[in-house]
C-alpha positions as CSV (number, residue, x, y, z in Angstrom):
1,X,7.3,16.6,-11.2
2,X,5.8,20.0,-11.5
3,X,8.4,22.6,-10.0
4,X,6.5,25.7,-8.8
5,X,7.5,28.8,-11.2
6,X,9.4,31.3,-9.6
7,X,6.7,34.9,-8.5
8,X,7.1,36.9,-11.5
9,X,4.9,39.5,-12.9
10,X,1.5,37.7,-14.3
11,X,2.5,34.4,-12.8
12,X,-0.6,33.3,-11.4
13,X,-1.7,30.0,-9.1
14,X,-2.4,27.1,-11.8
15,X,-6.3,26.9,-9.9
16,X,-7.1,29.9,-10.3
17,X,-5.9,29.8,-13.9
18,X,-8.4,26.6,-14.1
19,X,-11.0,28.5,-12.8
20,X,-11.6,31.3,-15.2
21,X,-10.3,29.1,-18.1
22,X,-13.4,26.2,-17.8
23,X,-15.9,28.5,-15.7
24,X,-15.2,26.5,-12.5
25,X,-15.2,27.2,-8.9
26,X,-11.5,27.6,-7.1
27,X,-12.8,24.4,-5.3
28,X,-13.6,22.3,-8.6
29,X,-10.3,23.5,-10.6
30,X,-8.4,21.8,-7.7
31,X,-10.6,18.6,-8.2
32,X,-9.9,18.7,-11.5
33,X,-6.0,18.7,-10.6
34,X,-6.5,16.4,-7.8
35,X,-7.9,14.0,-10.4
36,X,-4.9,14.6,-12.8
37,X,-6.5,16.2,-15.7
38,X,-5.1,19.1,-16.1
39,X,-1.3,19.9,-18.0
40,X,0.5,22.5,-18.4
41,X,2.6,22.7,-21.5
42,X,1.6,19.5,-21.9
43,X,2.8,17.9,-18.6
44,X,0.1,16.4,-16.3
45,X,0.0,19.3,-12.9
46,X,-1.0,17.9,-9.7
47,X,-0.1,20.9,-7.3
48,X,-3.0,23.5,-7.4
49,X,-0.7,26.0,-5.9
50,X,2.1,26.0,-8.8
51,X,2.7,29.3,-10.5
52,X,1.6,29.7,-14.1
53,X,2.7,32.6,-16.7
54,X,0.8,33.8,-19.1
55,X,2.3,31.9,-22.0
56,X,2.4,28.3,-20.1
57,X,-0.4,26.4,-22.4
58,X,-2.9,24.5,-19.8
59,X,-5.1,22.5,-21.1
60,X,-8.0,20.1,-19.2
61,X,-9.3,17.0,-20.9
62,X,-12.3,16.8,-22.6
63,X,-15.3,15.9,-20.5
64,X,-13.8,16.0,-17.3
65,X,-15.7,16.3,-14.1
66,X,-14.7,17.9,-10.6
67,X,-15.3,14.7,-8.7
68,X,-13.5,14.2,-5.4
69,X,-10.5,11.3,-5.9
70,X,-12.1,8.4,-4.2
71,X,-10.7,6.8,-1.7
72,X,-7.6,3.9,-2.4
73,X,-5.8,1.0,-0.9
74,X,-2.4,0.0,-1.1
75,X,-1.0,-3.3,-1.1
76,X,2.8,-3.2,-0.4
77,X,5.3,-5.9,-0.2
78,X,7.7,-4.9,2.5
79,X,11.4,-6.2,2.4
80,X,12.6,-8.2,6.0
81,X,14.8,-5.7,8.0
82,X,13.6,-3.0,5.9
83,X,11.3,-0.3,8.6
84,X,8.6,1.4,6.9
85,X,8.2,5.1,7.1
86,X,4.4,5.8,7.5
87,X,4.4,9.1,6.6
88,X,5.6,8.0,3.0
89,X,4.1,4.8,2.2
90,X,5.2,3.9,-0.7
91,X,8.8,5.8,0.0
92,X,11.3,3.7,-2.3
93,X,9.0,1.4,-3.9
94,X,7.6,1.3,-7.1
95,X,4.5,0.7,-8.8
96,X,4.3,-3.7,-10.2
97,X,3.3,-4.2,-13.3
98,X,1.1,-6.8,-12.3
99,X,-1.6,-3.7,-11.4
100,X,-4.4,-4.5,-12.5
101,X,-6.5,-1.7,-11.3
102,X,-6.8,0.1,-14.0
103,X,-6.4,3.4,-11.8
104,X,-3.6,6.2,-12.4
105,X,-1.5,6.9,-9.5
106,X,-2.3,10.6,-8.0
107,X,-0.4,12.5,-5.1
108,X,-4.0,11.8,-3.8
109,X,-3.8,8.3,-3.0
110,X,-1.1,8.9,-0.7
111,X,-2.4,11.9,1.8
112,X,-4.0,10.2,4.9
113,X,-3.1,6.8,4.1
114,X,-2.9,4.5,7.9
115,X,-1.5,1.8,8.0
116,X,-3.7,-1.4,8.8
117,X,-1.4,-4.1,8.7
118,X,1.5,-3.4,9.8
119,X,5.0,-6.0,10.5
120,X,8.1,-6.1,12.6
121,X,11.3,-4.3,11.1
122,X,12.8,-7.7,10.1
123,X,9.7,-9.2,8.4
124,X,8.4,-9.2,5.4
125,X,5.4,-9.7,2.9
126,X,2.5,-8.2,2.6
127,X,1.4,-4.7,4.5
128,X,-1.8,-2.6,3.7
129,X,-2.3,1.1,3.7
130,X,-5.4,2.3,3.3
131,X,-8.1,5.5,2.5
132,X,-10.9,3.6,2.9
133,X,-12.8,3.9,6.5
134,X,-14.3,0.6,5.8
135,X,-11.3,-1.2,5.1
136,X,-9.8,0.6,8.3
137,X,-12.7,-0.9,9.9
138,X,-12.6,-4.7,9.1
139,X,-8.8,-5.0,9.3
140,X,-8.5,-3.0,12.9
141,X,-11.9,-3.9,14.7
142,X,-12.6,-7.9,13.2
143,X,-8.1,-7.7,13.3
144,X,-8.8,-10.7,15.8
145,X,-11.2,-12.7,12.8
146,X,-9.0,-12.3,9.9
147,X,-6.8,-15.3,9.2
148,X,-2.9,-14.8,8.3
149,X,-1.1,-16.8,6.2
150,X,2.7,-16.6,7.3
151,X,5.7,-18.2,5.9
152,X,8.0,-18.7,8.0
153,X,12.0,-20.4,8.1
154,X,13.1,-22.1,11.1
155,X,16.1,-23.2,12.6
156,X,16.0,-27.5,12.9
157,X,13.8,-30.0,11.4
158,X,10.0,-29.7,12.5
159,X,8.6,-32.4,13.8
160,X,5.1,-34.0,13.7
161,X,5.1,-33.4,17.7
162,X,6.4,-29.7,16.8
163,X,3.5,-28.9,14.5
164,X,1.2,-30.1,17.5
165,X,3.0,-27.7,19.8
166,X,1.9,-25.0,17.9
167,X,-1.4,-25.3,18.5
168,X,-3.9,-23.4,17.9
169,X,-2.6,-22.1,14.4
170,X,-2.6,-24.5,11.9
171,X,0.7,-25.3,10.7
172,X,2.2,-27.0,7.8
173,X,5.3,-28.2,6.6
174,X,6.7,-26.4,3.2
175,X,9.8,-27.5,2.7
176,X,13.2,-28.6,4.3
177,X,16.6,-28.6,3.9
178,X,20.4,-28.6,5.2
179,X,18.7,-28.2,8.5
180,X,16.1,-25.4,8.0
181,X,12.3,-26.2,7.7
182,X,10.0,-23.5,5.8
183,X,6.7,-24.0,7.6
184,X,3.5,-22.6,6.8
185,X,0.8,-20.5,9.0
186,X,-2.6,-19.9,9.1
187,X,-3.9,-18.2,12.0
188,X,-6.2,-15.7,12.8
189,X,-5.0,-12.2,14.3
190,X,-1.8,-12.9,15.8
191,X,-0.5,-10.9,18.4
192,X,3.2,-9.5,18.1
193,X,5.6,-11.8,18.9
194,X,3.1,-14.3,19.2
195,X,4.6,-17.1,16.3
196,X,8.0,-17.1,17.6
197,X,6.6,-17.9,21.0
198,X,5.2,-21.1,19.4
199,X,7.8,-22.0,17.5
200,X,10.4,-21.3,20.7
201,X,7.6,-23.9,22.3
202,X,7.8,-26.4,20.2
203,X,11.6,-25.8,20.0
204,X,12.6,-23.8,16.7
205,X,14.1,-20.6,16.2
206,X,12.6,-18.5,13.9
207,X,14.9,-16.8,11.1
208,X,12.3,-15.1,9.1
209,X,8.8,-14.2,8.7
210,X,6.9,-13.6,5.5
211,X,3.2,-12.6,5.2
212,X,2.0,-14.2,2.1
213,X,-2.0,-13.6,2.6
214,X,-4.3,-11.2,4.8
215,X,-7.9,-12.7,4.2
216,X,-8.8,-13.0,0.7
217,X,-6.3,-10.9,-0.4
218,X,-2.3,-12.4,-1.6
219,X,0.8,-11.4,-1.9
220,X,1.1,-12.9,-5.0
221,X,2.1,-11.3,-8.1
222,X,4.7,-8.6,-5.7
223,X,8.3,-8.5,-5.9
224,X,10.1,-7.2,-3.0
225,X,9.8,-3.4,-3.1
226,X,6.0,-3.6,-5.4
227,X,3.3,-1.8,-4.8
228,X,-0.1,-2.5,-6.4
229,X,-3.8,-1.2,-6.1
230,X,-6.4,-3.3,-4.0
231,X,-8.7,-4.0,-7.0
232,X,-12.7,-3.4,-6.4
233,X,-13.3,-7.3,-7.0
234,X,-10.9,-7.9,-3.8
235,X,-11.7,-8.5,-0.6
236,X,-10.8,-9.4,2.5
């Protein structure tokens, strides 16, 4: 964490310090520590507006370019009963180490980012965050396209005539035992509320709800608590 130095005589702001030091504009010294290039004494900075003294070494990588950050999505997996605060996605969490994005996190990647998947307070599984207006797009306007794979634990043993009751998602049984059935989901935008209504239908009670894919894109690899990068292969 870079903790702003107190004002002092000479203390400057670290992007005007940039500036003069690499012959950049104000606007491309805070790219530059937007894109988390720059240290000071050796630390990576990431506020623009921390104070620098004279003596503070800061140093910017070699061949680095003022490029905006591009745009990112998050792929969270939410604990049940746990509600998220959107204003601090990834609040608690921490990064898995099944990333495979190759990307370095930046205090970038987490201005603006809406939530485009959300789930109830006591579910859990997969939720999506995201920067990207096209992502925003498909998983908001085509919401009603995209199939959802849920797992989810009732109360009772399903029956053949249960799975039928459920109609129209396509249902599946995972599992049961000591009276609970694990069945599995595959629908395509469902509504709030809208699975317990069909297993209340066909007579179950539902216990929990787990979202284990949103299109293309699992929820495999994250623990409880993970976050990860959507890769640029993925899709939805």
């Amino acid at each position: 964490m870079n903790l702003p130095v107190p004002e002092d005589d000479g203390a400057e702001r670290l992007s005007k310090r940039v500036a003069a030091q690499g012959g950049w504009s104000r606007r491309d010294a805070e790219l530059l520590i937007d894109n988390g290039v720059v240290r000071v004494d050796g630390t990576v900075a990431v506020l623009p507006q921390m104070r620098v003294r004279p003596e503070q070494r800061v140093e910017i990588e070699k061949n680095a370019r003022p490029l905006p950050v591009p745009p990112v999505t998050l792929l969270l997996h939410k604990p049940a009963s746990v509600e998220l605060d959107l204003t601090a996605p990834l609040a608690g969490a921490q990064r898995s180490a099944a990333d495979r994005s190759g990307l370095r996190p930046l205090p970038r990647h987490l201005v603006d980012q809406h939530c485009v998947a959300p789930l109830g307070p006591r579910d859990s599984g997969l939720v999506v965050f995201t920067q990207v207006h096209g992502i925003e797009r498909k998983l908001t306007e085509d919401a009603a396209l995209l199939e959802h794979e849920l797992q989810v634990e009732v109360d009772g043993e399903a029956t053949a005539e249960a799975l039928q009751a459920m109609r129209p998602a396509r249902v599946s049984i995972g599992s049961q035992r000591e009276g609970r059935t694990v069945l599995r989901f595959a629908v395509k935008g469902p509504q709030p509320g809208q699975v317990t209504n069909l297993c209340a239908r066909a007579g179950l009670q539902v216990l929990g709800v787990r979202r284990l894919r949103l299109g293309r894109v699992a929820l495999a690899g994250l623990a409880p608590g993970e976050w990860r990068y959507l890769r640029s292969d993925e899709k939805f």
